[in-house]
C-alpha positions in Angstrom: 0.0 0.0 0.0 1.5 3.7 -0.2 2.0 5.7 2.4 -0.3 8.5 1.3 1.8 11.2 3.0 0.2 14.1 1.0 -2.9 13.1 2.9 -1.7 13.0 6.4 0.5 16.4 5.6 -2.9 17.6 4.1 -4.9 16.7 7.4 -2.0 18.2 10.0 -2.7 21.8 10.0 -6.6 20.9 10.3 -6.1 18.3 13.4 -4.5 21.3 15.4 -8.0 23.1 14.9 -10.1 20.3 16.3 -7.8 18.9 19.2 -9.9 19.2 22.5 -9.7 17.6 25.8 -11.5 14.2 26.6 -15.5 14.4 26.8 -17.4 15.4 29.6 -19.3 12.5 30.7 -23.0 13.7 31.1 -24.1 10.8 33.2 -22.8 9.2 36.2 -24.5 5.8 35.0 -25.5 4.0 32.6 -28.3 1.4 31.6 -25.6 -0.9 30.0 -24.1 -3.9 30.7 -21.5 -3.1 32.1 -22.6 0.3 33.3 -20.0 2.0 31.6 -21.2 5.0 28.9 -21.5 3.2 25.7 -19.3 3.1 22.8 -19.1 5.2 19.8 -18.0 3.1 17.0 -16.9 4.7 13.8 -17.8 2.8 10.8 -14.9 3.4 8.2 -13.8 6.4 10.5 -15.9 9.6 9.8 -17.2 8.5 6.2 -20.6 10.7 6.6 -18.2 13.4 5.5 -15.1 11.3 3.6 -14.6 8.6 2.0 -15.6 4.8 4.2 -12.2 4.0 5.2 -10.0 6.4 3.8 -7.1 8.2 5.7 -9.5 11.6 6.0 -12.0 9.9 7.3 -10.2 7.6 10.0 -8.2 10.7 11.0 -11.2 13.1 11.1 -12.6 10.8 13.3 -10.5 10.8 15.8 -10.2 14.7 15.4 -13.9 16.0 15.9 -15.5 12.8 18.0 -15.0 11.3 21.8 -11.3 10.5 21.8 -13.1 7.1 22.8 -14.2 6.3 19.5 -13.2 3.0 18.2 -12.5 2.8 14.6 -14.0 0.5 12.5 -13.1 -1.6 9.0 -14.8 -4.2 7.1 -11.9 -6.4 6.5 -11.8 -8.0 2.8 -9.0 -10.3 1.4 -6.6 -9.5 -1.4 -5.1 -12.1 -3.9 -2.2 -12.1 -2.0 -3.8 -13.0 1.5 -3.9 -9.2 2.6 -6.9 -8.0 4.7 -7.8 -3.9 3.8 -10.7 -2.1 5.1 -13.2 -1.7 2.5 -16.9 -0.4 3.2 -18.2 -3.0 0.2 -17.4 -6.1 -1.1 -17.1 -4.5 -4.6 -14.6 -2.4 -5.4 -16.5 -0.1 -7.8 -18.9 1.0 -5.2 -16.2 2.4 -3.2 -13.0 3.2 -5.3 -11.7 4.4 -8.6 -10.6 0.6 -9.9 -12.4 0.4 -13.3 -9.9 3.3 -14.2 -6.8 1.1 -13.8 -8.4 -2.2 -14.7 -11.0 -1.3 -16.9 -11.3 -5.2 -17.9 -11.4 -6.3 -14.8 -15.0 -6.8 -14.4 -16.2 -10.5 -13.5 -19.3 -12.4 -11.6 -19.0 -14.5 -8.0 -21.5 -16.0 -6.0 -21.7 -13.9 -2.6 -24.1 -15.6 0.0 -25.7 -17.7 -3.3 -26.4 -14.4 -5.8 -24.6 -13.7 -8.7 -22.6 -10.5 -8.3 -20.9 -8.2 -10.8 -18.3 -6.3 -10.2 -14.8 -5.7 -9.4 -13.2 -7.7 -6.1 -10.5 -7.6 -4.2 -9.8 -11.3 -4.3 -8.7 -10.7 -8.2 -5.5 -8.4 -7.2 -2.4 -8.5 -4.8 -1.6 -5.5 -2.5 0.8 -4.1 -5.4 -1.5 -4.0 -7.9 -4.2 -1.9 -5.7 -1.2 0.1 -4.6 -2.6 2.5 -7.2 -6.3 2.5 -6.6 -7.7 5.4 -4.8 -11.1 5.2 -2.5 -14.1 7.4 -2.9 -17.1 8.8 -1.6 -19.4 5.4 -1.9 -23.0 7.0 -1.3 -23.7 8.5 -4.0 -25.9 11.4 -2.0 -22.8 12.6 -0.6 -20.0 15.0 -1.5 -17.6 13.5 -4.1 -15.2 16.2 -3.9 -12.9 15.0 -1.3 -12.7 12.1 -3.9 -10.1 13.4 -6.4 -7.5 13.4 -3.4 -5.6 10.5 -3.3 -6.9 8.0 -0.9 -5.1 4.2 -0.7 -6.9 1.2 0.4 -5.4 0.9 4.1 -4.7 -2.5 5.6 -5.9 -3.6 9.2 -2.0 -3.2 9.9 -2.0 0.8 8.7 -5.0 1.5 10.7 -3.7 -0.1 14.1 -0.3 2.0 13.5 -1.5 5.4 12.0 -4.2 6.3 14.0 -3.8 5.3 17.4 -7.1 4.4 18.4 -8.5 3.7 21.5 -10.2 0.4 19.7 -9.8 -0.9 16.9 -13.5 -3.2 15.7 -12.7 -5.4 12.9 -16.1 -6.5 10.7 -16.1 -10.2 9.0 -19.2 -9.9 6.4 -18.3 -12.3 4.2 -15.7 -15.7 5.6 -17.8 -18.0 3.2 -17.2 -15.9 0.3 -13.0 -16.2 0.5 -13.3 -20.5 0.7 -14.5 -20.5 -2.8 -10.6 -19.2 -3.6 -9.1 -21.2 -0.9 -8.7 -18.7 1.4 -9.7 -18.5 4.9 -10.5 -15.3 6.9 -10.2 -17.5 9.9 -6.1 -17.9 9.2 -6.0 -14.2 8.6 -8.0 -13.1 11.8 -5.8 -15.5 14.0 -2.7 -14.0 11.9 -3.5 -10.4 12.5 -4.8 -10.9 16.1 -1.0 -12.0 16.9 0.4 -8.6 15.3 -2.6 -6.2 16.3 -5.1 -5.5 19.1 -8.0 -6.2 18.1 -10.7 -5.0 19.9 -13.9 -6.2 18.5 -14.6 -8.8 15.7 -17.8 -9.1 14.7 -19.6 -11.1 12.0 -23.3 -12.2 10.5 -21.9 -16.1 10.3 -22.1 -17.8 13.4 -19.7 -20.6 11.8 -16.9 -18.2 12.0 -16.9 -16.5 15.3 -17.2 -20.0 16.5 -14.2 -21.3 14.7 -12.2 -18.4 16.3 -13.8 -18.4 19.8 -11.5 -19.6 22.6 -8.4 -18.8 19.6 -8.1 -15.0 20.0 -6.9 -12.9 22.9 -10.2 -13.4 25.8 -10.2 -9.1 25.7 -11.2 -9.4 22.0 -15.3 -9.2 22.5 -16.8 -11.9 19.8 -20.6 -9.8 18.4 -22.6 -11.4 16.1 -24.3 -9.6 13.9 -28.2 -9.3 13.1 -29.1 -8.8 9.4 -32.6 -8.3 8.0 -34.6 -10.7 10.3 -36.1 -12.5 7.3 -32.3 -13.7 6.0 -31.5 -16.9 6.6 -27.5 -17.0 8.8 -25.5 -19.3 6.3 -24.5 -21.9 8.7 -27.7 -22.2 10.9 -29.7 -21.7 8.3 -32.2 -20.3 10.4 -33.7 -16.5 10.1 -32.1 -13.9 12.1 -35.5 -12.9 13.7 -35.7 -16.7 14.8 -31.8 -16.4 16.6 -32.9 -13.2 17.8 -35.5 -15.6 20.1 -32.6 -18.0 21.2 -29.9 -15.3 22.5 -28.2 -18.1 25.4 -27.4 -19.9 21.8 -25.6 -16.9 20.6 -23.8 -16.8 24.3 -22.7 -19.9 23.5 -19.7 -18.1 20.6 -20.5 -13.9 21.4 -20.0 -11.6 24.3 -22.8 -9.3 22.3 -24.7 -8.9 19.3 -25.0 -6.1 16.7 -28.4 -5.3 15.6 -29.6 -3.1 13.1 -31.9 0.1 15.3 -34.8 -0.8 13.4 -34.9 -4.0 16.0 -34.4 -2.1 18.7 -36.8 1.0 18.0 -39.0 -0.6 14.9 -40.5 2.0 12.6 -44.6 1.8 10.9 -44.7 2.0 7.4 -45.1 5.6 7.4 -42.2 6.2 9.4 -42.9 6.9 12.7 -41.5 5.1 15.6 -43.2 2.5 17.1 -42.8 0.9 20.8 -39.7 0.0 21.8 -38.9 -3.9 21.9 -37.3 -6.3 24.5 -34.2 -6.8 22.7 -32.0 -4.7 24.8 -33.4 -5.7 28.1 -33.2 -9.5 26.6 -29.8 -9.4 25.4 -28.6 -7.4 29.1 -31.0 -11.0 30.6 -28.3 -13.2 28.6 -25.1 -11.3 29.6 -25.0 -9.9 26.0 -24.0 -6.6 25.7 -25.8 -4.9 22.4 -24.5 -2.6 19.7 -27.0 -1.0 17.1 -26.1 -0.1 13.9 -27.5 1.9 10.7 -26.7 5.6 12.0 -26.1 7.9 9.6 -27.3 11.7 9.7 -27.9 12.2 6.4 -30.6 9.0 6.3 -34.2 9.0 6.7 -35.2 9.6 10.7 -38.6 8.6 12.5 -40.3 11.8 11.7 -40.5 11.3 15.4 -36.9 12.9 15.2 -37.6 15.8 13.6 -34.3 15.2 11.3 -32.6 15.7 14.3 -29.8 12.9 14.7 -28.9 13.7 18.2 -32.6 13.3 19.0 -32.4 9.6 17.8 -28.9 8.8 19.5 -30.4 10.0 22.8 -33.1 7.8 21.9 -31.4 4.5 22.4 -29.0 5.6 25.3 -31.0 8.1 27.7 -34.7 7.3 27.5 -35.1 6.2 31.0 -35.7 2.3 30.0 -32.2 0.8 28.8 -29.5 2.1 27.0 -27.4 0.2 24.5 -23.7 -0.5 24.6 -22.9 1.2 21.7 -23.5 2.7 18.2 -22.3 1.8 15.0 -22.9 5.2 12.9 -21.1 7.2 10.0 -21.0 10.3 12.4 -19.5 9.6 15.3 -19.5 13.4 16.5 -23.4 13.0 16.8 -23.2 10.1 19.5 -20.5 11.9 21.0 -22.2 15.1 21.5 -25.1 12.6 23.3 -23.0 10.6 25.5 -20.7 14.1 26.6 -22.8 16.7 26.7 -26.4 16.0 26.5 -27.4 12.8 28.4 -29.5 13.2 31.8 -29.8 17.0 31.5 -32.4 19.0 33.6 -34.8 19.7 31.4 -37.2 21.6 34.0 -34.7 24.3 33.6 -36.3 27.6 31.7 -33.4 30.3 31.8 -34.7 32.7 28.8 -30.9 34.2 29.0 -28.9 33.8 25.5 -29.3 32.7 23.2 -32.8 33.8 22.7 -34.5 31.0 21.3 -37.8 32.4 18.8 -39.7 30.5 17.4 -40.4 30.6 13.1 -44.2 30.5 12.8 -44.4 28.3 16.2 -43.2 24.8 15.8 -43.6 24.8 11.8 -41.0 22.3 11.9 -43.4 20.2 13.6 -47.1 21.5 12.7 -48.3 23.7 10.2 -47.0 27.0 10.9 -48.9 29.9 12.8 -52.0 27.4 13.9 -52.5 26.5 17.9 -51.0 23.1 17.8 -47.1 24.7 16.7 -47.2 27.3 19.2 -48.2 25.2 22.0 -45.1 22.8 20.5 -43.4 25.9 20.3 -43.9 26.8 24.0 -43.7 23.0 25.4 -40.7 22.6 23.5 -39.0 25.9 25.6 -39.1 29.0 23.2 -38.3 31.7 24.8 -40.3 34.1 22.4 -42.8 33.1 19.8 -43.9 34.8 16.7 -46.8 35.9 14.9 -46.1 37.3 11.0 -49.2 39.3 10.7 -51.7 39.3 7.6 -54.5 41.1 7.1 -58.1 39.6 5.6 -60.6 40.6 3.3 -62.8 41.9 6.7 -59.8 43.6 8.2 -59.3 41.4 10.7 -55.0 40.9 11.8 -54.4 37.2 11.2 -50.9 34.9 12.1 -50.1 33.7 8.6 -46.4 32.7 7.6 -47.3 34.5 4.5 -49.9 36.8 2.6 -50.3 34.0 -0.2 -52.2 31.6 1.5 -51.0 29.2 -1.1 -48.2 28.9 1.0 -49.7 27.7 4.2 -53.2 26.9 3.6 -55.2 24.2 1.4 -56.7 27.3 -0.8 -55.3 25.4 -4.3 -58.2 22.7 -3.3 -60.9 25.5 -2.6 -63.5 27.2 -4.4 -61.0 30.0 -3.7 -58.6 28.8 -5.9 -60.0 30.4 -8.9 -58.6 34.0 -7.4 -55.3 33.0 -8.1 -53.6 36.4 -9.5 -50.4 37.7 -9.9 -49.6 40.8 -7.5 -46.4 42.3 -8.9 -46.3 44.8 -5.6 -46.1 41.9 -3.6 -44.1 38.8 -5.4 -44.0 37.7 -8.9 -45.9 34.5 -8.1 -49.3 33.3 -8.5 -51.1 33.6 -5.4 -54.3 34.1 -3.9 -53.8 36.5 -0.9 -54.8 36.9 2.7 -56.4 40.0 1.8 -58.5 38.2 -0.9 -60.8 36.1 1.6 -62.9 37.0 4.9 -61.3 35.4 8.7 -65.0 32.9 8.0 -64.1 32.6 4.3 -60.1 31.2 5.6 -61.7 29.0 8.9 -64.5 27.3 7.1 -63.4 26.5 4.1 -59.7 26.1 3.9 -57.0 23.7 6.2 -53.3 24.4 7.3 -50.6 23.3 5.5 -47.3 22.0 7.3 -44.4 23.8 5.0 -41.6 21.6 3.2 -39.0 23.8 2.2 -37.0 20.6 0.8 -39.8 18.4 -0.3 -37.9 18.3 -3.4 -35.7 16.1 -1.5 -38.8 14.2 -0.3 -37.6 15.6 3.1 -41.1 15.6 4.3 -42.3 17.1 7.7 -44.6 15.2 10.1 -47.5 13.9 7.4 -49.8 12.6 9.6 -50.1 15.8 10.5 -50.0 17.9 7.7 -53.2 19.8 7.7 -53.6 19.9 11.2 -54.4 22.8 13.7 -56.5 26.1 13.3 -55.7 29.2 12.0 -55.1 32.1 14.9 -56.0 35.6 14.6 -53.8 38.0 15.8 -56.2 39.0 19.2 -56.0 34.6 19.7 -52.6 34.4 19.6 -52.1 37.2 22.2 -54.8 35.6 24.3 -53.3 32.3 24.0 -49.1 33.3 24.6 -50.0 36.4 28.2 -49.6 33.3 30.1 -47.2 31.1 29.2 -43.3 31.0 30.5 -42.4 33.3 27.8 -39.6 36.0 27.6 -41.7 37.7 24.8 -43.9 37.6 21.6 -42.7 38.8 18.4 -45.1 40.2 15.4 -43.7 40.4 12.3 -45.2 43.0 9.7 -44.3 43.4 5.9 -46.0 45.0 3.2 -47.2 47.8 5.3 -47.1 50.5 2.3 -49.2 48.5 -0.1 -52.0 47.5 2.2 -52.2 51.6 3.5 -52.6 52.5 -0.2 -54.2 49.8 -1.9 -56.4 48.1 1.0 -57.1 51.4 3.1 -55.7 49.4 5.9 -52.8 50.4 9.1 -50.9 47.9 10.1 -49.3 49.4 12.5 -52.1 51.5 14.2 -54.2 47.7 14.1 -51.1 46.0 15.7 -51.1 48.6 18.6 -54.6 48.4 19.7 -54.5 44.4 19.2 -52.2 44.9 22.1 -53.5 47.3 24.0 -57.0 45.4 23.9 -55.1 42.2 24.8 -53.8 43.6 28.0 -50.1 43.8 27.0 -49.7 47.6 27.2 -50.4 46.8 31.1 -47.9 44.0 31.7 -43.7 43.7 32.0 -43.4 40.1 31.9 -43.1 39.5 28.4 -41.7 42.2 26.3 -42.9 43.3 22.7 -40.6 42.8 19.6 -41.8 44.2 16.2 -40.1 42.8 13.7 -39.8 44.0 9.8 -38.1 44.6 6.5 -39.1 48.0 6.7 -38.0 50.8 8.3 -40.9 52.9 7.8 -42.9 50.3 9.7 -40.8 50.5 12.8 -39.9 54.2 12.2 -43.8 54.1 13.2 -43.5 52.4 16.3 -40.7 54.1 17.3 -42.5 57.3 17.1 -45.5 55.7 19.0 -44.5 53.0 21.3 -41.6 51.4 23.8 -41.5 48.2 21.7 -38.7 46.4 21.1 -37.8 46.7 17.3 -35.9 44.8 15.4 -35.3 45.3 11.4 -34.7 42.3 9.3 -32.4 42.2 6.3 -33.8 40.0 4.1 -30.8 39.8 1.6 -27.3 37.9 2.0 -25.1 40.9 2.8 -21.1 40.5 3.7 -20.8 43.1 5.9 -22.5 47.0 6.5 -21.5 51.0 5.8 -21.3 52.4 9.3 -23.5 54.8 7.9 -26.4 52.2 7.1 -25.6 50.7 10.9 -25.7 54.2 11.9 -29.6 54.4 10.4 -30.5 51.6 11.6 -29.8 52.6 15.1 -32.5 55.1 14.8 -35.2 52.9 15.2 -34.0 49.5 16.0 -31.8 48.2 18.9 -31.7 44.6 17.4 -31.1 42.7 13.6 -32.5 39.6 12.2 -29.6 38.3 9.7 -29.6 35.3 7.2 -27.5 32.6 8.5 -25.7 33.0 4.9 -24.8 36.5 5.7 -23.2 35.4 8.9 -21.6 32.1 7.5 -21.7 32.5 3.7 -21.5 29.5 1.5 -20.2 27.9 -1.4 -21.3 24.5 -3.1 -22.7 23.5 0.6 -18.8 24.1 2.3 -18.4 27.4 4.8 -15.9 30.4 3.3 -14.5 32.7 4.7 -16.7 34.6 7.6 -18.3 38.0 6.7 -17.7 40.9 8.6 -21.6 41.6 9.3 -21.5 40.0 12.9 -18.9 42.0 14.0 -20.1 45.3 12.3 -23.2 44.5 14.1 -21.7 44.0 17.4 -19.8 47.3 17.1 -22.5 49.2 16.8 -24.2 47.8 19.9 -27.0 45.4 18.0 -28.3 42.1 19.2 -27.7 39.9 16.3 -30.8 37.2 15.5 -29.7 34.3 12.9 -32.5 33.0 10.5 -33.8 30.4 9.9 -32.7 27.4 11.3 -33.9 23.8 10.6 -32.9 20.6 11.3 -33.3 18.8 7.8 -29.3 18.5 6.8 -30.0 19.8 3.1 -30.4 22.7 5.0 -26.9 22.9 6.2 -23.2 23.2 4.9 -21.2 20.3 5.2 -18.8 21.5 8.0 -22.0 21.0 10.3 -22.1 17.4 10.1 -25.8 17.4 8.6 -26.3 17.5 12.7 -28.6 20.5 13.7 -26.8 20.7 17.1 -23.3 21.5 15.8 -25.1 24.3 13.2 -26.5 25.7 16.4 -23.3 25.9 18.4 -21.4 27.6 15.6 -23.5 30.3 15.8 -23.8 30.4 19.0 -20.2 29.7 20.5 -18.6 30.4 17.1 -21.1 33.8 15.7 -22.0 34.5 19.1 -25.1 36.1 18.2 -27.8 36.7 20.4 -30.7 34.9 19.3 -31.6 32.1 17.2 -34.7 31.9 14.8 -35.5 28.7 14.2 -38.3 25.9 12.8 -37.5 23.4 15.8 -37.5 25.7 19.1 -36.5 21.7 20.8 -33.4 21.3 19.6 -32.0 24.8 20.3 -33.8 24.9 24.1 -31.8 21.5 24.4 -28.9 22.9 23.0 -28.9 25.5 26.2 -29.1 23.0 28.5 -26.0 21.2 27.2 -23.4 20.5 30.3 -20.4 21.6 27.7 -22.0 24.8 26.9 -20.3 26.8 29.6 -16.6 25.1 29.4 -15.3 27.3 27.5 -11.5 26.1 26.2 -12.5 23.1 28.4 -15.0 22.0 25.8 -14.6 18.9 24.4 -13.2 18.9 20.9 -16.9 17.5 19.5 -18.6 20.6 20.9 -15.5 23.1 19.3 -17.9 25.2 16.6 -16.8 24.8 13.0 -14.1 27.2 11.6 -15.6 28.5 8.2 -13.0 27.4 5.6 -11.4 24.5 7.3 -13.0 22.0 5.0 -13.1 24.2 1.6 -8.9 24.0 1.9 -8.6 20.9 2.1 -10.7 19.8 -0.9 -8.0 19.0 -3.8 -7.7 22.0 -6.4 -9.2 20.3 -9.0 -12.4 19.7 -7.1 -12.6 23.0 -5.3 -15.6 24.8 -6.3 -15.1 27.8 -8.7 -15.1 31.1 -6.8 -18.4 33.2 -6.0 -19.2 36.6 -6.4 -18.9 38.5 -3.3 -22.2 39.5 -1.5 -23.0 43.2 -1.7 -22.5 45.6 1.4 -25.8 47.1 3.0 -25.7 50.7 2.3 -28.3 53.4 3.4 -30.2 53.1 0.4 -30.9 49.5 1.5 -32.1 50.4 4.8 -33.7 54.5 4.1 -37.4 54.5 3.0 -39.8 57.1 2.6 -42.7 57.2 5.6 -45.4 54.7 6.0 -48.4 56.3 3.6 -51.5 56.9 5.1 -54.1 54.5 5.1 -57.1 56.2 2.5 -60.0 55.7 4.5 -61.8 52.9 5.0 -65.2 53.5 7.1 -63.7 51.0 9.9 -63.0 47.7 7.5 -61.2 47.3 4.5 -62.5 47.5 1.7 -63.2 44.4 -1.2 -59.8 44.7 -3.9 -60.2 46.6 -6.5 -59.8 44.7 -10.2 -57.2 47.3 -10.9 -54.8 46.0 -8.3 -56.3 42.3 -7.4 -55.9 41.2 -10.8 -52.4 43.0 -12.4 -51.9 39.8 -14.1 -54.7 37.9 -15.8 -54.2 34.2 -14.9 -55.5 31.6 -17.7 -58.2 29.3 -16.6 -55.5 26.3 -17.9 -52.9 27.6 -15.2 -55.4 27.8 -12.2 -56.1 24.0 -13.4 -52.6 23.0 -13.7 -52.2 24.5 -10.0 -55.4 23.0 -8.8 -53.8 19.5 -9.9 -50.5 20.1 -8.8 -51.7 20.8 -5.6 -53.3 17.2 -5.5 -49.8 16.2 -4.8 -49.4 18.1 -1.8 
């Protein structure tokens, strides 16, 4: 094998950003075996983010996990008798061979079916000297690939990287005899030169034929496939072992299940009750590892796409906890087992960050109806949010947006033939808030949950997709004057247009909404106003003590003075993009702007938007875990506030037992440096460079005043055709949308 120096040397300067000290441990017990906290094993190192097996990945590993993380590698046999740790039996799922033996292409038998491809069995250590690894899930990043990347044997990984552990996976022993070769001989080889840690295996055969021959701190797992598979040498299912674990005693110190077993899911995805299988194997002096953990999979919609949420699932839910985890991101486990197990969750400090909620729960429950700001509220917000709209009958409504297409089943009502174009507003179709009466919205039309990446088929919480009731502005203040909250925010946009067009004053509605409510009389809960206008909180300035906060609703690098210097006229806080804070390229941090600290100069509370869990969401230096995006703006940003679509995992995120360390922290809870992972991405696959944001200038933040609202006898008036319909909409588009909202 070479050496792959360039690699390591590549690697250095980034290890020295991620060293930390060991991991807090969170719990003073466990619900394991053995009582110890479970193990965090990393299958092929860190390959969530490298390539399964690869230098980067073992390394990486190592770097941003528990420094108790045990490496792992599925061992496969070269011609030559040479085990190297390969994440797939076939070489062209995982590395660059058909580009050095391009005729190298044949067909085995592996477990009885016919396989194509390229195997490992065909060449000798030399001749794969040469072949390079790559990203093998297709899903993932592939530009780490172009670095070179050699096939590592058990040997290199036992000497390189120092690991605590070192697990060694047999998948396939029955495979090699059919070329005379025996993975026994080679396990009892290696054994003799390396500690080996773990071995584990699906064929009972084999971890019997080396039980009693390796060293008696080696543990012997057997490993659980699908339980309708028959085991090669029983030939009985796995579900059927599963019900004769003393058996399994009889060759294993613990089994390896996949987490579907443990925690088995309905066919619509949502968790069901937890089995026995923990509690059985602990009964039968098994311990038990579960395996399938990868961040950027499917979750339980029980989850919320929230990966730490699942790995404190199976270790800190009161009932059992399993000996370890088999996943592709070890930090995630990591953060669980050192910073966030047994936490005192009664705790409701509303100090920073400020946690405020993005329509309520709307990661959870269609946005601005009862059931996501209760979630909002259970789940610990410390403020929660209500974007007003205004209806047909001038009544203030909580809608995430004036087109109710957005949030609402209106493409399925007899509403839908409104649609319209309103260039003053946005260039889609729509049919708008302003179009229908508060009886028109509540009787005829439903919420609708919102799936920013449904593209992705990241769907959020079906079952519940149209659940909840819409909440007029006086319900929502009714409804949030009593609950442990540090405030309420009410967004207003489009203040101008409605004065002009609609006859209708936003802000003079807002102000006695609260003053009918009661909250003019009260200092528990302070008022934010939040907008993309200055003219609307130019408004409130002049006429109330509210807290004001201006949003800039463009990715901006950094600010004049003199458009701070504006902005400090009638705002004492800002609500930023998390782009303009961390900007992007191709999905990997750059370089940071210089907004935060412009912002922090000029005395501003910084608020980052919008934050959600789904890991499309998120650049790959965050670990497609929502918990490390969180800390890097809040340990790494340090802003103030966080606005988000999951108020849970940010409220949990505050209760974390690292947060306060400081350098103390544990390397897994050090927030990511932007840049760290563009640089070291080969040349060739660096992605080209982007233009550079724009500043925010005074022009961006200096309007004219809020028009007055024409006059309106009291209610607003029905839309005018001149302005309802700028656009003509052809009866063949309102059907196309009509249909395509069938899908929804």
């Amino acid at each position: 094998m070479r050496s792959g120096n360039h690699v390591c040397s590549a690697v250095a300067s980034f290890v020295l950003l991620w060293l930390g000290v060991a991991a807090a441990q969170g719990a003073s017990s466990w619900k394991t075996l053995s009582g110890d906290a479970p193990a965090i094993i990393a299958k092929g190192g860190f390959s969530g983010l490298f390539p399964d097996s690869s230098e980067f990945a073992y390394q990486f590993a190592l770097i941003a996990s528990s420094p108790d993380t045990i490496l792992y590698c599925d061992v496969r046999l070269t011609k030559d008798g040479l085990g190297v740790c390969l994440p797939d039996i076939k070489l062209d799922n995982c590395t660059n061979i058909p580009e050095f033996y391009a005729d190298g292409k044949k067909s085995y038998l592996v477990n009885g079916v016919s396989t194509t491809g390229w195997f490992s069995v065909d060449y000798n250590g030399t001749e794969l000297s040469q072949v390079s690894l790559k990203q093998s899930i297709y899903s993932r990043t592939p530009r780490f690939d172009p670095s070179f990347f050699p096939l590592l044997a058990v040997e290199d990984v036992a000497s390189k990287f120092k690991s605590p552990g070192i697990w060694l996976n047999i998948q396939h022993d029955s495979f090699y005899s059919q070329f005379n070769m025996s993975m026994r001989n080679y396990i009892l080889s290696v054994t003799k030169r390396v500690v080996v840690d773990y071995i584990s295996s699906p064929e009972a055969s084999f971890l019997t034929s080396i039980s009693g021959r390796v060293s008696n701190k080696t543990k012997l797992v057997f490993r659980f496939l699908d339980e309708a598979t028959l085991e090669p040498s029983t030939k009985q299912t796995y579900g059927s072992m599963l019900k004769n674990l003393t058996f399994v005693k009889t060759f294993a110190s613990g089994i390896l299940v996949p987490k579907k077993y443990i925690w088995p899911v309905s066919p619509d995805n949502y968790l069901q009750p937890y089995t026995s299988i923990v509690d059985d194997a602990h009964k039968a002096g098994l311990e038990i590892y579960a395996a399938d953990f990868a961040n950027d999979f499917t979750l339980s919609y029980n989850h919320s796409y929230d990966p730490l949420t699942e790995s404190l699932s199976f270790i800190d839910n009161g009932a059992f906890s399993v000996d370890g985890i088999l996943t592709d991101f070890p930090v995630t486990p990591s953060e669980a087992i050192g910073c966030f197990a047994n936490l005192n969750k009664s705790n409701t400090d509303h100090g920073k960050p400020l946690i405020i909620s993005h329509n309520g729960a709307s990661g959870d429950y269609p946005g601005c109806t009862d059931l996501a700001y209760q979630k909002a509220v259970d789940d610990g917000a410390d403020v929660i949010d209500c974007p007003v709209q205004i209806t047909k009958d001038g009544i203030p409504v909580c809608m995430g947006s004036i087109n109710l297409m957005d949030g609402t089943t209106v493409a399925k009502s007899p509403f839908a033939s409104q649609i319209a174009v309103m260039k003053d507003i946005q260039s889609v179709l729509g049919v708008f808030t302003f179009n229908l009466t508060w009886e028109d919205i509540v009787k005829n039309l439903k919420p609708k949950i919102s799936t920013p990446l449904s593209t992705f088929a990241l769907d959020r919480n079906p079952r519940y997709r149209n659940a909840g009731n819409f909440m007029r502005l006086s319900d929502f203040l009714d409804f949030s004057k009593d609950k442990d909250l540090s405030g309420i925010m009410i967004s207003i946009e489009h203040a101008a247009f409605l004065a002009e067009e609609l006859g209708f004053d936003m802000v003079d509605a807002v102000i006695k909404a609260l003053d009918a409510s009661g909250y003019n009389k009260q200092t528990a809960q302070k008022i934010m106003i939040q907008s993309t206008n200055s003219s609307v909180l130019v408004k409130f300035k002049q006429q109330t003590k509210y807290d004001l906060v201006y949003m800039i609703n463009e990715d901006v690098r950094d600010a004049a003075p003199s458009s701070l210097a504006d902005i400090k006229k009638f705002a004492s806080a800002v609500s930023v993009d998390t782009g303009s804070i961390f900007p992007e390229n191709h999905h990997f941090l750059t370089s940071p702007s210089g907004l935060v600290q412009s912002l922090k100069t000029a005395n501003l509370s910084i608020y980052a938007y919008t934050l959600m869990n789904e890991f499309l969401s998120q650049p790959y230096d965050f670990f497609s875990d929502a918990t490390a995006q969180i800390n890097a703006y809040v340990q790494g940003a340090k802003v103030d506030g966080l606005i988000t679509d999951y108020p849970a995992t940010a409220r949990r995120y505050k209760l974390n037992a690292c947060k306060n360390m400081g350098k103390k922290a544990p390397s897994f809870m050090a927030p990511a440096r932007p840049g760290d992972l563009l640089q070291i991405i080969s040349k060739p696959a660096q992605p080209p460079a982007l233009a550079p944001m724009p500043l925010l200038v005074d022009s961006d933040v200096t309007e004219p005043p809020l028009p007055a609202a024409r006059s309106n006898n009291g209610t607003a008036p029905a839309p005018s055709f001149a302005w309802r319909m700028e656009t003509r909409v052809p009866i063949l588009v309102t059907l196309a949308v009509l249909c395509a909202s069938v899908l929804i």
